[in-house]
N, C-alpha and C positions, 0 to 999 in steps of 0.2 A: 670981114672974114665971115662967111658960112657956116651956120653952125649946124648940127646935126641932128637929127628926129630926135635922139634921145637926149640931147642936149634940153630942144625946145621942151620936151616931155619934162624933164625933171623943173625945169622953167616954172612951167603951169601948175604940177603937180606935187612937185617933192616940196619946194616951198610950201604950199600951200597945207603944206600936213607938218612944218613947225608952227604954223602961224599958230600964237598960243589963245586968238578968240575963237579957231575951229578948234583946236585941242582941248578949251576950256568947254566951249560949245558940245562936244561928245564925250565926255567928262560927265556933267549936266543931265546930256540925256540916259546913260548908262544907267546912272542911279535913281532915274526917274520907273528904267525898266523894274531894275531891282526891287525897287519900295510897292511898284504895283504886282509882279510877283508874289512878292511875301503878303500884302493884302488879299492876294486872292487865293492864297495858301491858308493862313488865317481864318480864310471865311466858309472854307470845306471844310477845317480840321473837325469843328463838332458834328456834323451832320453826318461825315465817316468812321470817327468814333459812335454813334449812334449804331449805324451796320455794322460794325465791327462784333459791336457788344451784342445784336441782335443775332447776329452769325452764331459768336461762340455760345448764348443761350439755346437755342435749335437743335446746336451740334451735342450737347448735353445731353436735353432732353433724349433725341434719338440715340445716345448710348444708352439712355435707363430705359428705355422702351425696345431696346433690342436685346436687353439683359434680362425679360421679363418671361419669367416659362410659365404661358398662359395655353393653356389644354386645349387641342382641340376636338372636335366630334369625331368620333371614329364612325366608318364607313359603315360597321355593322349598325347602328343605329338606325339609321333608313331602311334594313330590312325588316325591323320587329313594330309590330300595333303599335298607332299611338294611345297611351295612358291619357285621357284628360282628368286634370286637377282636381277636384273639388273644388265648387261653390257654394259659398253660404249665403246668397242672394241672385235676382233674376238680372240678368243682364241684357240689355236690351242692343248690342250695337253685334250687329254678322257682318261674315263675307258672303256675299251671295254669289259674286264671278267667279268661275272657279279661277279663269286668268287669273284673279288679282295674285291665286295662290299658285298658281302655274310659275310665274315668273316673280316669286319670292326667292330671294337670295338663300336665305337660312332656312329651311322646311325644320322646324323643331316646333315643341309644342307652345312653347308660350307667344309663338307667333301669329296665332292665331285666336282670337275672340269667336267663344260660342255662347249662346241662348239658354239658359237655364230655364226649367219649368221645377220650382222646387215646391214640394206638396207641403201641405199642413202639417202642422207637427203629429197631428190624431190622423192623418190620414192612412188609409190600406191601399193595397196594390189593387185589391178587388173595386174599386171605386174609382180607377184611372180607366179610359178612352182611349185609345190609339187606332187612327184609321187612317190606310193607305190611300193618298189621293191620286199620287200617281207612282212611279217608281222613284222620284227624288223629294214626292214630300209626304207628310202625314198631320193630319189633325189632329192634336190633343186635347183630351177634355174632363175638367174633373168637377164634381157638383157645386165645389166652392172657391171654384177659380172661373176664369174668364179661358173661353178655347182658343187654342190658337193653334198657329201651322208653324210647323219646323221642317228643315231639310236637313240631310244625310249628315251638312257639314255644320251648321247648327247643333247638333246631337251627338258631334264627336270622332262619326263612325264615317271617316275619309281614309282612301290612302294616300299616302304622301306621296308616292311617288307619280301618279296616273290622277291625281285629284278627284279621282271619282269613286264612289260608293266601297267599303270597304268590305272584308267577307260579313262584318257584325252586322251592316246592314242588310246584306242579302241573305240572311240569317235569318231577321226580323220580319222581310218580308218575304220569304218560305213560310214562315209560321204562318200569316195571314192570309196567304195565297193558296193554307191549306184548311182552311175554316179555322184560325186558331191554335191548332195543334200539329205538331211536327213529328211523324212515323218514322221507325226505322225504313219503310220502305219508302218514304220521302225523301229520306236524306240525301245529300249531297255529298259525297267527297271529299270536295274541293273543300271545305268549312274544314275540314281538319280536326286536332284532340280539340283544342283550347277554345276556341270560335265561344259556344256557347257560355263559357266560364267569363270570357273578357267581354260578351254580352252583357251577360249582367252586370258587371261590374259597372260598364258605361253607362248603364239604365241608373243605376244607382245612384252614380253619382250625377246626371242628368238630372235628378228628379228628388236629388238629397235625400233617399233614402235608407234603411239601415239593413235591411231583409231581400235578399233575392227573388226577384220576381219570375223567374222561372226556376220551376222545382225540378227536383229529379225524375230522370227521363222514368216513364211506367210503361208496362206491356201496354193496355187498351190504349190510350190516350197520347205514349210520346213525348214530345218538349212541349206542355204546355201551360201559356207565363197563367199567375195568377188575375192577369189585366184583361180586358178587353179588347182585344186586336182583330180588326177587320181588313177586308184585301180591299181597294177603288171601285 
């Protein structure tokens, strides 16, 4: 008798899947899968717990840092003179490029390092030297210091926005550009009320001193400081 495809099929095959050394056989290997699974489940758990804990520290922190009402500079700021600090010693480290300060993020004052020349405790304003060497620098010279050159940003007198020479400096050098002494029919405009008042102020504190070095404006004579100031 002939028997049929699905005859032979089940023959070869359906047997072959009571046989209980193939059923024991994948049996066997099932568990082989499983035990290697949970080992390799086991051998991530701490390293994900690790990110885990690393994640939810992160996410912490940035809620207290996004909870924090920290101030920021208002726009008006960069329209008004910069104030420099007081120093109570010479400092010896500039910016000399103005780039460096061009492409400074934060333009405020304490970002910037200037050169102090601070006089003797006995010293006068009549016993300081200032000479124009060219339009961005000057030579300072006092009987019992060593002379030295300073530039506009050295001295305080930049402005932030344009890095170059501020109205104080061109202030400073009108006076010397006029032997000295600055006339009403010198004057400038552009220098505004305040110019000479936050001149001195910056000389002052440049030079640690207590006394304003230019007096009050006089009919003959003008704004003239009590220092020695010559033009290049």
């Amino acid at each position: 008798m002939k028997k049929t495809v699905g005859e032979l099929v089940y023959e070869k095959y359906g047997k072959g899947d009571n046989d209980p050394k193939i059923k024991k056989g994948g049996i066997s290997l099932s568990k082989e899968v499983e035990e290697s699974n949970k080992r390799l489940s086991d051998s991530i758990k701490e390293p994900l717990d690790i990110v885990r804990k690393a994640v939810e520290s992160a996410r912490s922190q940035m809620g207290f840092i996004n909870n924090l009402n920290i101030p920021t500079i208002p726009d008006s700021f960069y329209d008004n003179e910069l104030i420099i600090p007081e120093f109570n010693k010479v400092q010896e480290v500039r910016i000399i490029n103005p780039e460096d300060i061009s492409n400074h993020s934060a333009k405020k004052e304490n970002d910037f390092v200037i050169v102090s020349y601070i006089l003797p405790k006995d010293a006068t304003w009549e016993s300081l030297d200032i000479k124009f060497i060219d339009g961005h620098f000057v030579k300072v010279s006092h009987p019992k210091m060593k002379s030295k050159k300073f530039d506009y940003k050295d001295m305080g007198f930049i402005n932030m926005k344009t890095t170059k020479p501020d109205l104080k400096w061109k202030l400073l050098k009108a006076i010397a550009d006029n032997n000295g002494a600055l006339t009403n029919e010198r004057w400038d405009v552009g220098f505004g009320r305040n110019v000479k008042y936050e001149l001195n102020e910056g000389l002052k504190k440049f030079f640690g001193m207590q006394l304003s070095p230019i007096p009050h404006y006089t009919k003959k004579r003008g704004y003239q400081p009590l220092f020695t100031i010559r033009k290049e």
